[in-house]
N, C-alpha and C positions, 0 to 999 in steps of 0.2 A: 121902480115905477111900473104901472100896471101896463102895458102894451095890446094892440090887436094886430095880429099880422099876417098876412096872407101866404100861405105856403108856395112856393116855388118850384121846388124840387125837389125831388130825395137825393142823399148824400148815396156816398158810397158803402155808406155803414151803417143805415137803414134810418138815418135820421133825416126828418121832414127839414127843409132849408127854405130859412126867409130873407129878401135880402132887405135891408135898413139904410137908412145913410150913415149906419155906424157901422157895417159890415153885415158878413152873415148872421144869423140869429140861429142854433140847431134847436129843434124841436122833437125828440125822443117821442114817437107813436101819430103822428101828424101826416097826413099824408097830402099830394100834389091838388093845388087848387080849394086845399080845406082853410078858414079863418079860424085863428086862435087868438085867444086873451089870456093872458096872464102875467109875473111880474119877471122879467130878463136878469139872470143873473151869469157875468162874464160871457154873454154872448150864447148862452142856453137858456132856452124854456123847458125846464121838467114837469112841472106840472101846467095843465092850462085847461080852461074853458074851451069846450068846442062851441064856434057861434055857429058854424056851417057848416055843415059835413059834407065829404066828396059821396060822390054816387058809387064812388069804389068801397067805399067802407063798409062791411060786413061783421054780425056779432064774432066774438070772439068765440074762439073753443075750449077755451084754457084758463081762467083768474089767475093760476099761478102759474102760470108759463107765462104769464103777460108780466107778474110779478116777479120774477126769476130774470126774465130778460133773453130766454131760451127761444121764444120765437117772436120776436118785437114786430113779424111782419105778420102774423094769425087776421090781423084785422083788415089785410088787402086783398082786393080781390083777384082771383087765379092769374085771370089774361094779364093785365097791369104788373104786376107781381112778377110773373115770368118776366117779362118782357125791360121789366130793371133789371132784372140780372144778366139780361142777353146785352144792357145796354154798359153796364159796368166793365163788363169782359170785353166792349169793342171800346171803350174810353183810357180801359188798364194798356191795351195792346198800342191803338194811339200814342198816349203817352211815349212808348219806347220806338215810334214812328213805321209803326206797323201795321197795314192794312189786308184784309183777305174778306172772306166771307166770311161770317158768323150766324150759323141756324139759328132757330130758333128752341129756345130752350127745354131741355126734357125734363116734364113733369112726373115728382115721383108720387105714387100717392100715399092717403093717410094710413096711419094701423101699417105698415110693414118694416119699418125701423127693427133690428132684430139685435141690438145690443143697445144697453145703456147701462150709465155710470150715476149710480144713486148715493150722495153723503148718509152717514147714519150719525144720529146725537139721539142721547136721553133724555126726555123732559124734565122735570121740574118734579113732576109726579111720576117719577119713573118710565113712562112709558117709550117705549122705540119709535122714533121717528125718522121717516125715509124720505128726502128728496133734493131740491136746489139751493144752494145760496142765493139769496134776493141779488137783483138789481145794485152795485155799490156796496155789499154789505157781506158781513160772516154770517148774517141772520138766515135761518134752515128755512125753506118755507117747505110744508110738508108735502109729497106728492100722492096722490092716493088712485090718477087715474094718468093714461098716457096716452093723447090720443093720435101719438105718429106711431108709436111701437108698436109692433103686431100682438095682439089680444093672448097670446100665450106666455108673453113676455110679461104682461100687466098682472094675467090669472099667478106669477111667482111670485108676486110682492107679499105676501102671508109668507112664504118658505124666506122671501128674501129679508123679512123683518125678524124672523126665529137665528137665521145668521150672524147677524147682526145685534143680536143680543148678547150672544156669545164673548162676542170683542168689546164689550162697553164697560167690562168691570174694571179700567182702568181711568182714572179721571184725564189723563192726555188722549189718550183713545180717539181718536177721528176717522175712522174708516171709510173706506169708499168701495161698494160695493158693484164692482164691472160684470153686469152680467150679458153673456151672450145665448141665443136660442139660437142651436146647433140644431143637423138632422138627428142625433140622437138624443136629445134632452140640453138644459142648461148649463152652460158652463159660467162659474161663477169667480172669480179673482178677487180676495180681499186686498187694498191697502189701505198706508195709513194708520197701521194697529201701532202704540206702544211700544217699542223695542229698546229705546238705552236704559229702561230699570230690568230688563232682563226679558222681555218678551211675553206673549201668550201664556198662560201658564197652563200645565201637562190637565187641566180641568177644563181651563175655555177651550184648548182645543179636542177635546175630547164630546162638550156639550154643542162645539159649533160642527163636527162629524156627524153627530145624532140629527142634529138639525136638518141637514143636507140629506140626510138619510130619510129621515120623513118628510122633506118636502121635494123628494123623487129628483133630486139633481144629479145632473151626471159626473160633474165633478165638482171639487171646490179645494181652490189654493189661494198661497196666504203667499201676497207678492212673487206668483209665477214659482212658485213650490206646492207642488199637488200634496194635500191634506190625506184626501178621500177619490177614490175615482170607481163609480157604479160602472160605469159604461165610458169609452172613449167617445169624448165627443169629435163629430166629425162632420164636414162642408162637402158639400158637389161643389167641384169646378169642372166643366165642361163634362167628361166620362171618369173623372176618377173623383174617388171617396178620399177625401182628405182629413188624418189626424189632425186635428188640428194642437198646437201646444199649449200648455197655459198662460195665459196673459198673453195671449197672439196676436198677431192685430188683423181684423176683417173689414171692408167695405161697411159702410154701417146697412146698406140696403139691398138685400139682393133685389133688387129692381133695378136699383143706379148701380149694381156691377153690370147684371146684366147688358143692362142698355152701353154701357164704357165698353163691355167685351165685345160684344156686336161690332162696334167703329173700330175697333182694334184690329181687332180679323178680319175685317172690310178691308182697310188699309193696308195689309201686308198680304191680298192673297196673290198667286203666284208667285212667290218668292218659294228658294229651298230652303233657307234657312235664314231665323228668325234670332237676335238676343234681347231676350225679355230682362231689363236691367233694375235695380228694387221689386224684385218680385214676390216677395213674401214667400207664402205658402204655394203662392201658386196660382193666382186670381186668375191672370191672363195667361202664363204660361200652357195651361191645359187649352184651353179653348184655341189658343196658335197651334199646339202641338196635331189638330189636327189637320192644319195644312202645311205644315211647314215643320223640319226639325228645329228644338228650340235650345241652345244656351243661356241659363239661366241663372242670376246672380242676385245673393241679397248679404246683408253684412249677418245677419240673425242665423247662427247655426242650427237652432231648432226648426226656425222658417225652413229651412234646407233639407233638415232632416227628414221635416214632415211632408215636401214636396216628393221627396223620392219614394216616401213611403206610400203616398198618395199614387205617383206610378205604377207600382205592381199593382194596384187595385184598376186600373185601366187597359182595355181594348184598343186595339185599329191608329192608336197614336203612333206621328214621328217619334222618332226620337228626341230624349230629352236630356241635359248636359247639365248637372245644377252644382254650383260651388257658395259657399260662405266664400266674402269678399267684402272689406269695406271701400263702396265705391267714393267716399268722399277721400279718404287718403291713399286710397291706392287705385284709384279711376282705370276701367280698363281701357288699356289704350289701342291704335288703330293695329297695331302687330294680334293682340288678343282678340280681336276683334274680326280678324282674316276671315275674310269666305261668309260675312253676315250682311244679306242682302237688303234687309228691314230689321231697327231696333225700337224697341218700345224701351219707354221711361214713363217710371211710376215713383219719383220720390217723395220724401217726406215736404210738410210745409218751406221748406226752406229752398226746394228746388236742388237741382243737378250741375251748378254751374262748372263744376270740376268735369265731372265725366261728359258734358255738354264739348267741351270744350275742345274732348282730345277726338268728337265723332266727324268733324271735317274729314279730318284723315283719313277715314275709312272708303271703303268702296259700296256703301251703304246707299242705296237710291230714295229709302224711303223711312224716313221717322216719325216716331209716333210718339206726343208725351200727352201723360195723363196727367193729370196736378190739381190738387187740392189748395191753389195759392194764385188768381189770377197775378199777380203781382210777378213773383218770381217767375211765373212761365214765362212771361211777357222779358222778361230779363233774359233767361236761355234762348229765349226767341230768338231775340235779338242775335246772338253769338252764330245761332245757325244760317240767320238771313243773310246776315256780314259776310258767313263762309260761302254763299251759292246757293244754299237752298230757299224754297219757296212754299212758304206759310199756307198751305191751298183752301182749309177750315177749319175753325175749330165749331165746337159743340160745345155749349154749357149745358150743366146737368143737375137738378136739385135734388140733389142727394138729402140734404137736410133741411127739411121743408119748413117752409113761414122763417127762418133765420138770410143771415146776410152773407153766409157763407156760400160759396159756387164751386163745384167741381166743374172739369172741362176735359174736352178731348182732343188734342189739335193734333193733323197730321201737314210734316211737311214732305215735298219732292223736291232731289238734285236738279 
């Protein structure tokens, strides 16, 4: 049955919310105070009639980004926009009965994205095709322009489709094309290729070399095994030149490190020493290492590798202490820990509640998590406030713009 219904609110998950006398209704692209019509099914509107648009509603940027479902929020406008996400982060943290300050959100802007993850499929008429799975679906929708990525990332999509071709003469074949812009050129990571009829054969890997080669990439590996390497690609964090490994993981925006490293280094200065705990390569480590000596831990032995190798390439730095370590099963505890005045946490989506757990103990005054999960932070939170400490702010951060995803910075005090 056909419906008109007046938006409410945004969900937490960027869905417009109406309320009914049969409960919520969610409405996918809809936003607060707009009227929709259309027909309810199980308590969703997907498709619908705009009878009345908010004054926040702006054109789109993207048809298939709006298609894809990669930025369902392209169509709100900036202030509003932020200002949900500042509001999601003070309702996640509520929830686990936690109150402090919450800023306001930092905006990153468009064009400086400096990695993405592109599918590739053959068409029908052979040709290579590069982009998103639709909304719900395995359907490719093609990409041909990117308007968060930084414009040097966009001008590889010709080299990155020559790639890509390479790996498609297998009919399993589904590859996914990670590509990062380094300071010295593209670093590029195939997965996804073919492997139980026997892998790549000594030909596609030989034509997706050639590839790489003419479209000036710095490197290209096939699941974090270097094929080809022109040049080492490599990252500035704070004064040191950082190798970076293949298939590594970076910030997707030097902008949103930036601005996370800034609150980082805020938060720990006068301390002597610093442990920067999931630290990859090195994000935050460098930039602490210049106030403070830093002990440094991540479970990725190459992250490690590449950290220390990124050291001799640096000046005027504390010292720096770095080990491979899995902190979810071997969490370091407050003996390991001895003589660390400030820790930073940077884990994966799932959060730290292990090594959260055993930082009571410590004689640490001042913690700092970063987290790409309001959810689980708001979780650890919890463990630290229980033990003494005091939530004093966090920051939200749009690292990944027009989506529903939020990075944050929270720093607590003993």
């Amino acid at each position: 049955m056909t419906q008109t219904l007046t938006i409410a609110r945004m969900g937490h998950h960027g869905d417009g919310i109406a309320e009914t006398p049969n409960g919520p209704v969610f409405v996918p692209g809809a936003l607060p105070g707009e009227v929709v019509r259309g027909e309810v099914k199980d308590g969703r509107l997907d498709s619908f009639e705009l009878v009345e648009a908010s004054a926040d509603r702006r054109p789109i940027f993207s048809h298939a980004y709006a298609e894809c479902g990669v930025a369902p929020l392209q169509h709100w406008a900036d202030g509003p926009y932020l200002e949900w996400k500042r509001d999601v982060v003070i309702h996640t943290l509520s929830r686990e009965g936690l109150e402090t300050e919450v800023e306001a959100t930092v905006a990153t802007p468009p064009a400086s994205r400096r990695r993405i993850a592109l599918h590739a499929r053959r068409s029908p008429n052979g040709r290579v095709v590069l982009g998103f799975k639709a909304r719900r679906s395995w359907r490719l929708v093609e990409i041909t322009d990117c308007p968060v990525s930084d414009p040097a990332l966009v001008a590889a999509f010709p080299a990155l489709h020559k790639v890509a071709d390479a790996f498609l003469t297998h009919p399993k074949s589904a590859p996914t094309l990670h590509a990062t812009l380094t300071d010295t050129g593209l670093d590029v990571d195939v997965t996804g290729v073919e492997k139980r009829s026997g892998g790549p054969s000594a030909d596609q890997i030989a034509k997706a070399i050639t590839a790489a080669a003419e479209g000036g990439l710095a490197r290209l590996s096939l699941d974090g095994d270097t094929l080809v390497m022109e040049r080492q690609p490599r990252v500035t964090f704070g004064r040191a030149s950082v190798p970076i490994p293949a298939g590594g993981f970076l910030q997707a925006s030097p902008a949103a490190e930036a601005a996370m490293a800034e609150r980082v280094v805020a938060a720990v200065q006068g301390t002597k020493k610093v442990a920067d705990l999931f630290c990859g390569a090195g994000t935050f480590t460098f930039p602490l290492a210049e106030v403070a000596s830093v002990m440094a831990a991540d479970s990725s032995a190459s992250s490690i590798a590449a950290l220390k190798a990124g050291f001799a390439t640096a000046k005027g730095l504390k010292g720096i202490d770095a080990q491979a370590r899995d902190l979810f099963r071997r969490p370091l505890s407050p003996y390991d820990l001895k003589g660390c005045e400030a820790i930073v946490l940077d884990p994966p989506r799932a959060g730290a509640l292990e090594q959260t757990q055993q930082l009571p103990g410590t004689k640490a005054h001042t913690i700092v998590g970063v987290s790409c999960n309001p959810q689980t932070f708001a979780r650890d939170a919890r463990v630290l406030v229980d033990a003494g400490f005091r939530l004093e702010k966090v920051t939200p951060i749009d690292q990944f713009i027009w989506s529903t995803h939020i990075e944050l910075v929270g720093v607590f005090r003993r």
